[in-house]
Backbone of each chain as nested JSON, in Angstrom:
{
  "chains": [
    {"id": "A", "residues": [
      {"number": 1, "name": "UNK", "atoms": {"N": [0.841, -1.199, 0.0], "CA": [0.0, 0.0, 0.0], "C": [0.879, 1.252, 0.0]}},
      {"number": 2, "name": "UNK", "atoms": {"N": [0.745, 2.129, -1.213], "CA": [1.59, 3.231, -0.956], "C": [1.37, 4.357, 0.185]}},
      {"number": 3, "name": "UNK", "atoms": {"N": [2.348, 4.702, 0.816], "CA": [2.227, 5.459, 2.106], "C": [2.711, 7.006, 2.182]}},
      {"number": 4, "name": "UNK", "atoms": {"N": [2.66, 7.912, 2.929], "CA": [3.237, 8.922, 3.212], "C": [4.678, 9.269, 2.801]}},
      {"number": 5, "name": "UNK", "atoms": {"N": [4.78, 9.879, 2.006], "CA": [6.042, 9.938, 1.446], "C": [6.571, 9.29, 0.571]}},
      {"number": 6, "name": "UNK", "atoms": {"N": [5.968, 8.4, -0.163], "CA": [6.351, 7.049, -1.178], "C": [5.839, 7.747, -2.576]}},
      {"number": 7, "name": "UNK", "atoms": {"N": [5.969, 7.511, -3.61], "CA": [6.005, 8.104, -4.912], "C": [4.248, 7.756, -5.144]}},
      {"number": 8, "name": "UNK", "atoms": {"N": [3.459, 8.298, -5.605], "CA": [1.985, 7.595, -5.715], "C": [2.187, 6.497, -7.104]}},
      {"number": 9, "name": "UNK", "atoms": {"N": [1.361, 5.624, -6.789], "CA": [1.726, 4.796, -7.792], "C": [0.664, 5.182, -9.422]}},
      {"number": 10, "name": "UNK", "atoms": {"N": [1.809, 5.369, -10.307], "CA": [1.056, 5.416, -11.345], "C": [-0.005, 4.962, -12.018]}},
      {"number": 11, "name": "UNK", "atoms": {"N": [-0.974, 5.564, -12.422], "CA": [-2.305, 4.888, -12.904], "C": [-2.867, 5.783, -14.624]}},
      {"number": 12, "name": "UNK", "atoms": {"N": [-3.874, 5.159, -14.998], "CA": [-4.33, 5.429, -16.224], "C": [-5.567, 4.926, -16.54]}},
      {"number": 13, "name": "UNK", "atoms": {"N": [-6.134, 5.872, -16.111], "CA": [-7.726, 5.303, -16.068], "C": [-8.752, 6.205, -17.136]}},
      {"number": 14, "name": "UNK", "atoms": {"N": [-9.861, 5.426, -17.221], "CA": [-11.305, 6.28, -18.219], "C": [-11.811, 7.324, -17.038]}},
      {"number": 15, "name": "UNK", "atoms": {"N": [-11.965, 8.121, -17.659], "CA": [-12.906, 9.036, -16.621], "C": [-14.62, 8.514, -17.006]}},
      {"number": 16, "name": "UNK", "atoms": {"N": [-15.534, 9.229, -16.758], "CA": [-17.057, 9.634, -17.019], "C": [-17.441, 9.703, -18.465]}},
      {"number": 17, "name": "UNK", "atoms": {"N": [-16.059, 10.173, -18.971], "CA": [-16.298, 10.039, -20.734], "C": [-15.686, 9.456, -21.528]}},
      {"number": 18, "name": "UNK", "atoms": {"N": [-14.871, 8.266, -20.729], "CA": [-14.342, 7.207, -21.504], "C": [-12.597, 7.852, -22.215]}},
      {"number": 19, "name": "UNK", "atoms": {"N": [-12.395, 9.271, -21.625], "CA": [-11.18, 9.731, -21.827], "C": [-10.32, 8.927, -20.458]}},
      {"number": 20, "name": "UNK", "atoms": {"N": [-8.929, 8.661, -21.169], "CA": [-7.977, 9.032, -20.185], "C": [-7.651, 9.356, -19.067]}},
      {"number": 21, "name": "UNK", "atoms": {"N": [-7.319, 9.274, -17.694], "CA": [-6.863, 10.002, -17.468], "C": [-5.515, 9.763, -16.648]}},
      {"number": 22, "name": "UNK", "atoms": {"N": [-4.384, 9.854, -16.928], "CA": [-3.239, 9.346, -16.313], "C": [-2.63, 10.313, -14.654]}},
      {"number": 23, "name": "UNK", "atoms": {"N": [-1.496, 9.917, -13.771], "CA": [-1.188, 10.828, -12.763], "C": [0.234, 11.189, -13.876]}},
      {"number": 24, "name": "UNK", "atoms": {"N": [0.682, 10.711, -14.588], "CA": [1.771, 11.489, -15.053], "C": [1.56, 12.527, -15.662]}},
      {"number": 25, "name": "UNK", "atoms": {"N": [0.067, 13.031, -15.715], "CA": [-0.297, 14.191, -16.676], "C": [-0.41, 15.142, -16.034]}},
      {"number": 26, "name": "UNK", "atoms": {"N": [-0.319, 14.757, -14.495], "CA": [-0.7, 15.965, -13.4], "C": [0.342, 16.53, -12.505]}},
      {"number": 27, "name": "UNK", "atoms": {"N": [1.745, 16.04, -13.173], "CA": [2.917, 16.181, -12.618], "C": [2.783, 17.876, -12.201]}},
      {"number": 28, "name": "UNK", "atoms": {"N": [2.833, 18.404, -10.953], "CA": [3.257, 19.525, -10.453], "C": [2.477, 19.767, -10.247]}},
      {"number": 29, "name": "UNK", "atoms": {"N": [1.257, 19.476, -9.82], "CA": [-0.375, 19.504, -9.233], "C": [-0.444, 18.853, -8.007]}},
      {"number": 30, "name": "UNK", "atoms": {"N": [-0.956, 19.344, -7.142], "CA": [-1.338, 18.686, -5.903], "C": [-3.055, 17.76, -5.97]}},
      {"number": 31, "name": "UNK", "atoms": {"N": [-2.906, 16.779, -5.832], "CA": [-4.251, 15.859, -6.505], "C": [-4.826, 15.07, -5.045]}},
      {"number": 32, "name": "UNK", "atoms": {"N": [-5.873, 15.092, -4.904], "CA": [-6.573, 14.434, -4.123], "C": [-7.485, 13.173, -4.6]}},
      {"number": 33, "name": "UNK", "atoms": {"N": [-7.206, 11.904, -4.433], "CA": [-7.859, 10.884, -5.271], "C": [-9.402, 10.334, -3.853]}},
      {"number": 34, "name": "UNK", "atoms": {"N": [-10.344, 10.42, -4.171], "CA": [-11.288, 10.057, -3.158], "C": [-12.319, 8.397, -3.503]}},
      {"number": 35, "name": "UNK", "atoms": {"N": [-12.284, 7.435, -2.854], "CA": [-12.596, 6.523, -3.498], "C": [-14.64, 6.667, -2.988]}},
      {"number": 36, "name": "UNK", "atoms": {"N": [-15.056, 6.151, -3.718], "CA": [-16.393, 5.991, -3.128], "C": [-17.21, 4.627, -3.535]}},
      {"number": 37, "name": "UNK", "atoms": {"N": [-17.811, 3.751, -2.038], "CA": [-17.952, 2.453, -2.932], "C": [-19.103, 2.074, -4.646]}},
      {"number": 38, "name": "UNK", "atoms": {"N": [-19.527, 2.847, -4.611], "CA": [-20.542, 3.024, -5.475], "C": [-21.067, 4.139, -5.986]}},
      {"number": 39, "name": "UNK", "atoms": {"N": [-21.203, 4.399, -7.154], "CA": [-21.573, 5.761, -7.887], "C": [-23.483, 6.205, -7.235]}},
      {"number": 40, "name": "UNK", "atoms": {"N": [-23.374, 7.025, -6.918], "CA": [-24.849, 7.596, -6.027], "C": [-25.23, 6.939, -4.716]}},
      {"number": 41, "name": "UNK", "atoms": {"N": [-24.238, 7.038, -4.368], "CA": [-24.751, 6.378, -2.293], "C": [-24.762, 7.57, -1.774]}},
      {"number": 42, "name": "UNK", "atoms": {"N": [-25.061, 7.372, -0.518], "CA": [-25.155, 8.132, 0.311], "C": [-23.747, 8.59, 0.988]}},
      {"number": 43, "name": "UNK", "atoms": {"N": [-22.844, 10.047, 1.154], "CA": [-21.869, 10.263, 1.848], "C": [-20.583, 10.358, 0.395]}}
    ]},
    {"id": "B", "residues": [
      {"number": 1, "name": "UNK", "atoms": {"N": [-6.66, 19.887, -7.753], "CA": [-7.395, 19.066, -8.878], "C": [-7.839, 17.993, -7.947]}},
      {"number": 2, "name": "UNK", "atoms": {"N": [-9.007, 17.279, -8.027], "CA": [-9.581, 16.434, -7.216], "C": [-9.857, 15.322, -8.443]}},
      {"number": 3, "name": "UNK", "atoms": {"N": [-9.886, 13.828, -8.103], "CA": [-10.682, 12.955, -9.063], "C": [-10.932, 11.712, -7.864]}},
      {"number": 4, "name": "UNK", "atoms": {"N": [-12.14, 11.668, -8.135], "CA": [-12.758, 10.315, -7.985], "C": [-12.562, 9.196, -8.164]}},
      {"number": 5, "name": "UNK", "atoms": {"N": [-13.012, 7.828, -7.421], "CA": [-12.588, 6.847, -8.192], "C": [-13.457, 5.881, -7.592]}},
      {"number": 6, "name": "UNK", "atoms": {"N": [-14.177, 4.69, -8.983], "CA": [-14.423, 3.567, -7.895], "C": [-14.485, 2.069, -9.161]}},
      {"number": 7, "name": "UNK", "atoms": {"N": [-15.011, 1.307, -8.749], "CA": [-15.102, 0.205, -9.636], "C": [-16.544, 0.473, -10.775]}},
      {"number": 8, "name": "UNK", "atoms": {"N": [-17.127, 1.518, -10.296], "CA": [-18.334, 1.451, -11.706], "C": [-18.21, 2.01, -12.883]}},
      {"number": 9, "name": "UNK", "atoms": {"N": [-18.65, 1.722, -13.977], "CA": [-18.836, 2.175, -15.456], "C": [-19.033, 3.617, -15.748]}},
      {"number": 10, "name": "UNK", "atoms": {"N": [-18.024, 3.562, -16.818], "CA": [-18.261, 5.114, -16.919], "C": [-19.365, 5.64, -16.887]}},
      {"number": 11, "name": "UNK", "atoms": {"N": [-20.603, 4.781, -17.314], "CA": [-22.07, 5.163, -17.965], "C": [-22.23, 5.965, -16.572]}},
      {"number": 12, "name": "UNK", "atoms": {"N": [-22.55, 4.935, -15.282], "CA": [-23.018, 5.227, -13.993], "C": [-22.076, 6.088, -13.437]}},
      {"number": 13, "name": "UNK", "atoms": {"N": [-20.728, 6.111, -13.725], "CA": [-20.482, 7.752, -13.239], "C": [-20.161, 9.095, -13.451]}},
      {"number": 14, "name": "UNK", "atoms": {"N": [-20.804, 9.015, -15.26], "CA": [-21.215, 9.955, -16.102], "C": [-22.4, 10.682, -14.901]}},
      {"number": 15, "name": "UNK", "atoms": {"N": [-23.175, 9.472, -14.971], "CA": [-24.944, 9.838, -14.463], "C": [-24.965, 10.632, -12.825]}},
      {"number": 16, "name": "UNK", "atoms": {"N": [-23.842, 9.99, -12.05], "CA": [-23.553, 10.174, -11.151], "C": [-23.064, 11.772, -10.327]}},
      {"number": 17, "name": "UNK", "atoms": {"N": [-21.921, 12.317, -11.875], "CA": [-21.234, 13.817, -11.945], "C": [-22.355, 14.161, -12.254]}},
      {"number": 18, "name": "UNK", "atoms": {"N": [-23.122, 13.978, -13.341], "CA": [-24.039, 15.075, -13.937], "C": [-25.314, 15.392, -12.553]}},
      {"number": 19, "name": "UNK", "atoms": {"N": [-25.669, 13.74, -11.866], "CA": [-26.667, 14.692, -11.291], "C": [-26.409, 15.955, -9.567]}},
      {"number": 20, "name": "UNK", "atoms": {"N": [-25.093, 15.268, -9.663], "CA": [-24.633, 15.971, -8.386], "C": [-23.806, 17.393, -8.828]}},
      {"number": 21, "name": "UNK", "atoms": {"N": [-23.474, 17.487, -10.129], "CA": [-23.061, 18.456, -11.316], "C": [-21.17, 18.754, -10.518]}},
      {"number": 22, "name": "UNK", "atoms": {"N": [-20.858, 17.584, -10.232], "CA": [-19.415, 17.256, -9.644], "C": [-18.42, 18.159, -10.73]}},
      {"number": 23, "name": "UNK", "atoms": {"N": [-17.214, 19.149, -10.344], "CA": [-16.662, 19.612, -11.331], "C": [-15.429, 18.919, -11.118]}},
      {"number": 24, "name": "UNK", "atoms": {"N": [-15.369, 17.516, -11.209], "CA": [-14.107, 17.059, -11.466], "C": [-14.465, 15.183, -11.768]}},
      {"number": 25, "name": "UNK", "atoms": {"N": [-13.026, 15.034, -12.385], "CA": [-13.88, 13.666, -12.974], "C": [-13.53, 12.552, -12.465]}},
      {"number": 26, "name": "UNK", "atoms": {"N": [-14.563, 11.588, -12.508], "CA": [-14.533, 10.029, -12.291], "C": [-14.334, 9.091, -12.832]}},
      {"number": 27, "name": "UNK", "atoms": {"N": [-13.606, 8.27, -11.928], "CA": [-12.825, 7.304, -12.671], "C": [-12.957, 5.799, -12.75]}},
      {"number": 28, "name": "UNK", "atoms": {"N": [-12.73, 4.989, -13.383], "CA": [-13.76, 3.717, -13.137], "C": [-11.887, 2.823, -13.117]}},
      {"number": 29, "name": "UNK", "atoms": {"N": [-11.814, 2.005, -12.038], "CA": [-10.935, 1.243, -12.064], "C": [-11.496, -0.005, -12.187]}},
      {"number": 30, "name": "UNK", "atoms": {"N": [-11.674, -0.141, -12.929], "CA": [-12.055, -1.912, -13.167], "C": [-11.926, -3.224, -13.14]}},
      {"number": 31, "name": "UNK", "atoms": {"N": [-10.293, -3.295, -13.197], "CA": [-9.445, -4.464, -12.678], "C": [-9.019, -3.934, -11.337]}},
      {"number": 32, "name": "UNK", "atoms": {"N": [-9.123, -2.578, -10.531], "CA": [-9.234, -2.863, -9.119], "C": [-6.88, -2.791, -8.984]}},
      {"number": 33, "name": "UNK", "atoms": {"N": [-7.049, -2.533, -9.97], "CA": [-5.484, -2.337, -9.762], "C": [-5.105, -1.435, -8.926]}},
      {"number": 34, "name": "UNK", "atoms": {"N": [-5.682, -0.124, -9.834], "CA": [-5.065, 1.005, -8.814], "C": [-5.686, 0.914, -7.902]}},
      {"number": 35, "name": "UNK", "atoms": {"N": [-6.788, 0.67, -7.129], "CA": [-7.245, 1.274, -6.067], "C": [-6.492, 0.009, -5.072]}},
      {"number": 36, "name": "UNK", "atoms": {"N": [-6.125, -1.253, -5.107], "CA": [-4.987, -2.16, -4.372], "C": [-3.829, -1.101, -3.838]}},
      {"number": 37, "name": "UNK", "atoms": {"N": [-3.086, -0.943, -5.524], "CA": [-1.944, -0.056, -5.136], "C": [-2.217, 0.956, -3.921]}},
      {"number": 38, "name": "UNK", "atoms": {"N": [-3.345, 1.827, -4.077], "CA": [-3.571, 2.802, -2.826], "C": [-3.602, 2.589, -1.754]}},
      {"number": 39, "name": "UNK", "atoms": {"N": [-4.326, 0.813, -1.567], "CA": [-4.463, 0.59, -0.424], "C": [-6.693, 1.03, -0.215]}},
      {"number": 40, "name": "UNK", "atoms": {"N": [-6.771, 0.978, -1.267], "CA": [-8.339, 1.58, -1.166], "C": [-9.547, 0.002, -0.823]}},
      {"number": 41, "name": "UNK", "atoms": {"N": [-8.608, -0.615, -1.259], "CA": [-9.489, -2.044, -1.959], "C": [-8.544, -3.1, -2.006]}},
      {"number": 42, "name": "UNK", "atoms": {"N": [-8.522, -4.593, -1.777], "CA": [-7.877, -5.685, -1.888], "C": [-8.545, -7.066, -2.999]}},
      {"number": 43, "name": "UNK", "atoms": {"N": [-8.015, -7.5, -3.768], "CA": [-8.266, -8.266, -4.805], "C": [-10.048, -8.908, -4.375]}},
      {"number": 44, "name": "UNK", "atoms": {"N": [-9.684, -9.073, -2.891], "CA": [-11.19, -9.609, -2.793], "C": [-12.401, -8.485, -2.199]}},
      {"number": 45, "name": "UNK", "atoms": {"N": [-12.405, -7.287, -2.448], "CA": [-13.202, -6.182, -2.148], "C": [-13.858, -6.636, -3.845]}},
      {"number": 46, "name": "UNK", "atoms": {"N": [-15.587, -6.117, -3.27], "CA": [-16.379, -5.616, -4.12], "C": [-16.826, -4.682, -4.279]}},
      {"number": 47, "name": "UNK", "atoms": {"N": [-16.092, -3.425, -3.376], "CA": [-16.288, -2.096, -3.551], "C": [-14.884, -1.562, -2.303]}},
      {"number": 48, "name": "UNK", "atoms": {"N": [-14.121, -0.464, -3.176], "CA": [-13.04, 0.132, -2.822], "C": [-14.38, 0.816, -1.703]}},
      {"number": 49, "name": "UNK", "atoms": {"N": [-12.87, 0.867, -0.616], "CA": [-13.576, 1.781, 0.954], "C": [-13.461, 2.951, 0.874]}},
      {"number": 50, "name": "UNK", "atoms": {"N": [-13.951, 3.846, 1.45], "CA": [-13.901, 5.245, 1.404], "C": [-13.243, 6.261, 1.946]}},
      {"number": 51, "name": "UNK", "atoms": {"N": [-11.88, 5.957, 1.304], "CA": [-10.919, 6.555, 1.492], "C": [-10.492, 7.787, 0.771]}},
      {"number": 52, "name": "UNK", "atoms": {"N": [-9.994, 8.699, 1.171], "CA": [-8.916, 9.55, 0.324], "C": [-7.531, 9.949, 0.138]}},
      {"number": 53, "name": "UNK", "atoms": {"N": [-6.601, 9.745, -0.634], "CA": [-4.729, 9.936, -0.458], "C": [-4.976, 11.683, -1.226]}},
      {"number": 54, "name": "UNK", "atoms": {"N": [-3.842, 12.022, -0.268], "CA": [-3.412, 13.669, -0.603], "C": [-2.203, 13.499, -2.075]}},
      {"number": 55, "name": "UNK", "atoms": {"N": [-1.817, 13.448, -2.885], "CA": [-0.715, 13.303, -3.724], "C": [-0.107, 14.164, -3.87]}},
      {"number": 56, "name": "UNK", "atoms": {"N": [1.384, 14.889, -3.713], "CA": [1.736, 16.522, -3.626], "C": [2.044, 16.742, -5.239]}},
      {"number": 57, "name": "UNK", "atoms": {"N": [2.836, 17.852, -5.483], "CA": [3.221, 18.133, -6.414], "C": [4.584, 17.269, -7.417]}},
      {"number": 58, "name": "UNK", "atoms": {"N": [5.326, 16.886, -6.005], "CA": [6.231, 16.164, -6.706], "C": [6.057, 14.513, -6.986]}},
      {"number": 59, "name": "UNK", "atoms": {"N": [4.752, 14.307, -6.606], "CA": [4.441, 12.975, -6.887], "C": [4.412, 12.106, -5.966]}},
      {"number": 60, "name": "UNK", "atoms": {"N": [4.425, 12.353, -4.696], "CA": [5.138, 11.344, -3.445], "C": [3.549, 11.809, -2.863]}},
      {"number": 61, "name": "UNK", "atoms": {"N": [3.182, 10.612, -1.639], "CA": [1.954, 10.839, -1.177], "C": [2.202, 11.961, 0.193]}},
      {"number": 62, "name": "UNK", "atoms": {"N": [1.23, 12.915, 0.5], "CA": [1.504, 13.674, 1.567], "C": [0.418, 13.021, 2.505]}},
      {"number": 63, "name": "UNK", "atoms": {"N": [-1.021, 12.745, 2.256], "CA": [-1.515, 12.272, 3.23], "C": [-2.389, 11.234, 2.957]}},
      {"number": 64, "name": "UNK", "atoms": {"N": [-2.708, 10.692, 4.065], "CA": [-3.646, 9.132, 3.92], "C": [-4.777, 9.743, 4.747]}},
      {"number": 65, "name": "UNK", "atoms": {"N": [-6.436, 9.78, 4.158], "CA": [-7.533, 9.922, 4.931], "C": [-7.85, 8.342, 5.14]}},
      {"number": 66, "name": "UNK", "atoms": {"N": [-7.704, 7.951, 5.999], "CA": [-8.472, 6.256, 5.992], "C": [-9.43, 6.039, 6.587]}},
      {"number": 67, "name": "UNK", "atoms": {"N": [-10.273, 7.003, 7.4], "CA": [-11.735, 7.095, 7.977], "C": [-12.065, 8.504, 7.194]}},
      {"number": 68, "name": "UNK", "atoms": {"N": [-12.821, 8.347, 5.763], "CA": [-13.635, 10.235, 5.716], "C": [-14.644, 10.089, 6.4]}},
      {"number": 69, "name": "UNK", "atoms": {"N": [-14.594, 11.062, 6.941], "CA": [-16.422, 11.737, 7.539], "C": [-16.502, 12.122, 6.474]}},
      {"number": 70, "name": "UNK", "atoms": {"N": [-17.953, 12.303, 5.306], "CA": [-17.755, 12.994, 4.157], "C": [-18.468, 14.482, 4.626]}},
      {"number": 71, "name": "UNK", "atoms": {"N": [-19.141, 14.603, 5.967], "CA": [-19.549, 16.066, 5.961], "C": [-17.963, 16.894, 6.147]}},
      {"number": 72, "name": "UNK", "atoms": {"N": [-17.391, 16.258, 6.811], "CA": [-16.218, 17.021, 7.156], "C": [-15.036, 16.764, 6.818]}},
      {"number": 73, "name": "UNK", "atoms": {"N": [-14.49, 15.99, 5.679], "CA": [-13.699, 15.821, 4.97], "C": [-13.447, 17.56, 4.149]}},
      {"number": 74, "name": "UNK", "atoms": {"N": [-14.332, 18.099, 3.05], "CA": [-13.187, 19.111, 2.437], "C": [-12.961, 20.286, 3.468]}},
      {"number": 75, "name": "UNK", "atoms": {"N": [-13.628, 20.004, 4.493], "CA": [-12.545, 21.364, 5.473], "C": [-11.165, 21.027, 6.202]}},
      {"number": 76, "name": "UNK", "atoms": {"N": [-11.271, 19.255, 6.588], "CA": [-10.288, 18.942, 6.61], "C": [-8.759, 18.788, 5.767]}},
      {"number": 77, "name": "UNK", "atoms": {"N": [-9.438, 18.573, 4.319], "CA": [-8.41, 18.742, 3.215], "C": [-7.885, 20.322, 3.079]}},
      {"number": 78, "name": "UNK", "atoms": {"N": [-8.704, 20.825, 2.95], "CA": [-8.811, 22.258, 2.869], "C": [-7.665, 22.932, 3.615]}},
      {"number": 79, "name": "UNK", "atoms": {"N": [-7.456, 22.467, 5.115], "CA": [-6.55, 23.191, 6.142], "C": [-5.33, 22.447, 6.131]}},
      {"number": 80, "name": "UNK", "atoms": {"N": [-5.425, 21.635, 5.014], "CA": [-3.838, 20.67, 4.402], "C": [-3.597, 21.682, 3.587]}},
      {"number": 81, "name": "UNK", "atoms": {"N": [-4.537, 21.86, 2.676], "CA": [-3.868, 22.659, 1.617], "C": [-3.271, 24.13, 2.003]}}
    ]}
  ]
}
């Protein structure tokens, strides 16, 4: 599990519109990734 | 920059941004890779937990949320930033 201080591990995922979206694209951005178990729950 | 993430279809979290009119986008991990790597979810989860990682600028993680309250999560992020 990557931790505090460890490099985030690279990913490359579809967004909502089936684009892209990689963390190497966000190099020099501060990014917050939030997981949620299911699209429209509650919280 | 904020993005989302969970195991559902883009369709459902197209439907999902639009009706909550979310200005940032969602992401569908599907093989459950990345969200392992995070630590969000384990090969045998059927839904990543509800977590959030801080990622800084230079790429290294600054923080681990591993309990959100979601009322009080972005004031908490907020006084990181």
């Amino acid at each position: 599990m990557a931790d505090i201080g460890e490099n985030a591990p690279s990913f490359s995922l579809a967004n909502q519109d089936g684009a892209m979206v990689s963390l190497k694209d966000l190099a020099g951005k501060s990014v917050l990734i939030w997981w949620y178990p299911k699209a429209d729950t509650p919280g | 920059m904020i993005l989302g993430c969970s195991f559902d279809a883009p369709e459902a979290n197209k439907a999902f941004k639009d009706k909550f009119d979310f200005h940032f986008d969602l992401l569908t991990d599907a093989d459950k890779a990345m969200s392992i790597a995070y630590g969000a979810a384990t090969a045998e989860s059927a839904r990543p937990a509800r977590i959030s990682v801080l990622i800084g600028p230079d790429g290294k993680i600054v923080r681990r949320f591993d309990k959100v309250t979601p009322a009080d999560h972005p004031d908490e992020v907020l006084g990181i930033l």
